[in-house]
Backbone bond lengths (Angstrom), bond angles and torsions (degrees), N, CA, C in turn:
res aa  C-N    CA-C-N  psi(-1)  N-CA   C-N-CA  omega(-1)  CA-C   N-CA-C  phi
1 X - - - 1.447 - - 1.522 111.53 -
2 X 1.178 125.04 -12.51 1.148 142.15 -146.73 2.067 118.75 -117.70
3 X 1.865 91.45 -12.84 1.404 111.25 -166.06 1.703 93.18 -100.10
4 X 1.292 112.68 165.45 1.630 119.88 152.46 1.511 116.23 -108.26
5 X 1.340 119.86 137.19 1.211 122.47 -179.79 1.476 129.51 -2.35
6 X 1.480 103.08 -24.22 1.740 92.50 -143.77 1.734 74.80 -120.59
7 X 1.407 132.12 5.42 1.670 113.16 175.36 1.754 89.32 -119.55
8 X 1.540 136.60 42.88 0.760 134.51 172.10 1.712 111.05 -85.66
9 X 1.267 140.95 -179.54 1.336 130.71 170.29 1.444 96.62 -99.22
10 X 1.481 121.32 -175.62 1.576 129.39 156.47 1.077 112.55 -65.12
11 X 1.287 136.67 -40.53 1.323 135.32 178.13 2.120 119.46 -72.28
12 X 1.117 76.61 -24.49 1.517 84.70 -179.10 1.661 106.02 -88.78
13 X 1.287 113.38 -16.55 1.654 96.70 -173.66 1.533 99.47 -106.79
14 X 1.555 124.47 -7.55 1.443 131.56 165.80 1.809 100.80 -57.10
15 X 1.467 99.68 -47.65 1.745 95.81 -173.23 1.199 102.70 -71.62
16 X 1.334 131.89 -47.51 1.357 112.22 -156.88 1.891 114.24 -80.96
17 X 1.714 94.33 -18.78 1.877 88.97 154.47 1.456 130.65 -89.14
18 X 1.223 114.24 13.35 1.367 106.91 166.42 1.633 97.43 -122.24
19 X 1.272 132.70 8.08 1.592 112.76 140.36 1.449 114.11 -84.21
20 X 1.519 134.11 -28.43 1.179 129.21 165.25 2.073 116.26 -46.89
21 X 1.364 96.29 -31.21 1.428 86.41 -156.60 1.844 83.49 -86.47
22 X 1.380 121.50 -35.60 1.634 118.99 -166.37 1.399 105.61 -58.80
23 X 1.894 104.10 -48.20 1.859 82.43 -168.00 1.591 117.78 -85.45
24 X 1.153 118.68 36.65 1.645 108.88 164.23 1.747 102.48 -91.31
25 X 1.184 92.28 -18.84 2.515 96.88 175.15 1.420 82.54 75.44
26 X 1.679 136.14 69.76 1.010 124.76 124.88 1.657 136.18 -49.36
27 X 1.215 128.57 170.09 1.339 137.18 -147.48 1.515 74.87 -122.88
28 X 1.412 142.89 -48.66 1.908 120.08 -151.65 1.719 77.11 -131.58
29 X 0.940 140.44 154.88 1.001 154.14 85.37 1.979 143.87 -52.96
30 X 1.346 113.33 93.07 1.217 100.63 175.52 2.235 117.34 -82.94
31 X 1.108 116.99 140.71 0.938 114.56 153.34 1.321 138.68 -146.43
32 X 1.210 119.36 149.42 1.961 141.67 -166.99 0.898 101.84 -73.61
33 X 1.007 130.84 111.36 1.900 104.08 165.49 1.306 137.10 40.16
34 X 1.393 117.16 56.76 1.379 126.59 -151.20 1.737 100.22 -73.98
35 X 1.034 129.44 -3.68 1.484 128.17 -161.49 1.445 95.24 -147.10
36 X 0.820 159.83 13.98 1.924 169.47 163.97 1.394 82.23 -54.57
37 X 1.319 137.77 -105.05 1.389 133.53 -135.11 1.410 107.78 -63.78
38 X 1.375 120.39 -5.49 1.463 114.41 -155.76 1.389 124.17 -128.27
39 X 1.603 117.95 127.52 1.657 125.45 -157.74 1.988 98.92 -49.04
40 X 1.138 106.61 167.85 1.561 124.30 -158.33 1.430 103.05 -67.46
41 X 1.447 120.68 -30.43 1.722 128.13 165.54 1.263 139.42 -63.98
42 X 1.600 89.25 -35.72 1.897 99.51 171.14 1.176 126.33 -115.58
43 X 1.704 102.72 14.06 1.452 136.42 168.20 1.570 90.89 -82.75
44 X 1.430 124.69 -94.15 1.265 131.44 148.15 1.280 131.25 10.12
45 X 1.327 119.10 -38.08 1.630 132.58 157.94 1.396 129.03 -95.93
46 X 1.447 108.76 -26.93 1.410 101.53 165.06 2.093 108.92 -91.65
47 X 0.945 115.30 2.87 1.721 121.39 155.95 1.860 103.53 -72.50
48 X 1.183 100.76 -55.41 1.278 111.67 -166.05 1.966 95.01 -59.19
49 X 1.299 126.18 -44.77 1.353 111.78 -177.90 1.849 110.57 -82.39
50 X 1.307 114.74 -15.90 1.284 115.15 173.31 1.827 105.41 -46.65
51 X 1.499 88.42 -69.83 1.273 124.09 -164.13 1.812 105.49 -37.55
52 X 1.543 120.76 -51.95 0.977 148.44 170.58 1.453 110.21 -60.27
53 X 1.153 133.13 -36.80 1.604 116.05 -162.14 1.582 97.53 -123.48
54 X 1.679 106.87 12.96 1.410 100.58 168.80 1.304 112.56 -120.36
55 X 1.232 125.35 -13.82 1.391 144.37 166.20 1.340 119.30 -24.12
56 X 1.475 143.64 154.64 1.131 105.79 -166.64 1.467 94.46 -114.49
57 X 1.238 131.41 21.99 1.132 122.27 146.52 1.376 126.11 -45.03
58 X 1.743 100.55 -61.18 1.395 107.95 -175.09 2.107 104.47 -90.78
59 X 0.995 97.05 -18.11 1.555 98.83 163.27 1.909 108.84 41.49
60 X 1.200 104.97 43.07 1.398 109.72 178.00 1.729 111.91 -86.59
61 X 1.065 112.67 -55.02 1.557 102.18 150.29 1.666 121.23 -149.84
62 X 1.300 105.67 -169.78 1.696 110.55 179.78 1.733 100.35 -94.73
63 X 1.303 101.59 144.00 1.326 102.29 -157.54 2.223 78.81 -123.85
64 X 1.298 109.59 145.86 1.568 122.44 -165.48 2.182 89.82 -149.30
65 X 1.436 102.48 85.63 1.516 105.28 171.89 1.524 126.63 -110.20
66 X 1.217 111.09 122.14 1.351 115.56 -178.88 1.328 88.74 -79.58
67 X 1.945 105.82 154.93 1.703 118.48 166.76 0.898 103.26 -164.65
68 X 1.528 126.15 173.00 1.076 144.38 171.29 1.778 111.14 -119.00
69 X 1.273 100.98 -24.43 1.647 117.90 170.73 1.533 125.42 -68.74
70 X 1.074 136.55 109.28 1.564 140.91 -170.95 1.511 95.15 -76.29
71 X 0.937 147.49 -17.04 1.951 151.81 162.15 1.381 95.39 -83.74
72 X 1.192 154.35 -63.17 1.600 134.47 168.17 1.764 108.24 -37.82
73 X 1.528 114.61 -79.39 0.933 107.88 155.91 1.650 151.57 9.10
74 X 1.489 83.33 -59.51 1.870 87.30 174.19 1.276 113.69 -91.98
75 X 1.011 126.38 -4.19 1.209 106.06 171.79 1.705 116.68 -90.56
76 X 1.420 108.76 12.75 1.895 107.59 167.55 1.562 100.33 -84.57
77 X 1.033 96.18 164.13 1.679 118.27 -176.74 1.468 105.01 -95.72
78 X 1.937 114.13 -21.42 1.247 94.20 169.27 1.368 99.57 -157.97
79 X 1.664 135.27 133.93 1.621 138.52 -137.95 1.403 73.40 -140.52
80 X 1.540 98.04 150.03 1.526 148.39 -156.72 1.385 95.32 -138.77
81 X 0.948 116.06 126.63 1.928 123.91 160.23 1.452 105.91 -109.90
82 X 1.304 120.20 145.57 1.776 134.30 156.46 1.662 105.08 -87.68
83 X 1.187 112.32 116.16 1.657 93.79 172.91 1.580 93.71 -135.18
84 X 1.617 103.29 122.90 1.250 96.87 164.33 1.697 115.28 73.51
85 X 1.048 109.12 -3.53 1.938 127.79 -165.64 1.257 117.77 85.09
86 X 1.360 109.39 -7.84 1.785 112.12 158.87 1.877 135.38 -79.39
87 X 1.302 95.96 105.05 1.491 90.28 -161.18 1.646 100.95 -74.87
88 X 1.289 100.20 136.92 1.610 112.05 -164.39 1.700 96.64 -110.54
């Protein structure tokens, strides 16, 4: 609370743009690498709130994630591969 934008870490400005983008209650969410900058715990927790507020229980929105991580990954209901430029 205490930093300005630009003495933030990578991991710290990944969180604070994907709470910027959650609390407007969008309908799609796309995300990049939602867990790239960030150690395996608070990677792990922001999956864990993906997972939760896209669910279709709570059906708050459609969530569309690029990764490179097979643990991001699992938590979609349905994975897309690039192979080669063929999306499989």
């Amino acid at each position: 609370m205490d930093h300005l934008p630009s003495e933030l870490s990578g991991g710290e400005m990944q969180r604070v743009a994907l709470c910027r983008a959650l609390v407007t209650g969008p309908e799609l969410v796309l995300a990049d690498e939602p867990t790239g900058n960030l150690d395996a715990w608070t990677g792990a927790g922001i999956l864990k709130i993906l997972t939760e507020l896209s669910s279709e229980d709570a059906a708050k929105f459609a969530l569309v994630m690029v990764t490179h991580s097979p643990e991001a990954a699992a938590i979609c209901d349905r994975v897309l591969t690039l192979e080669e430029g063929v999306l499989k």
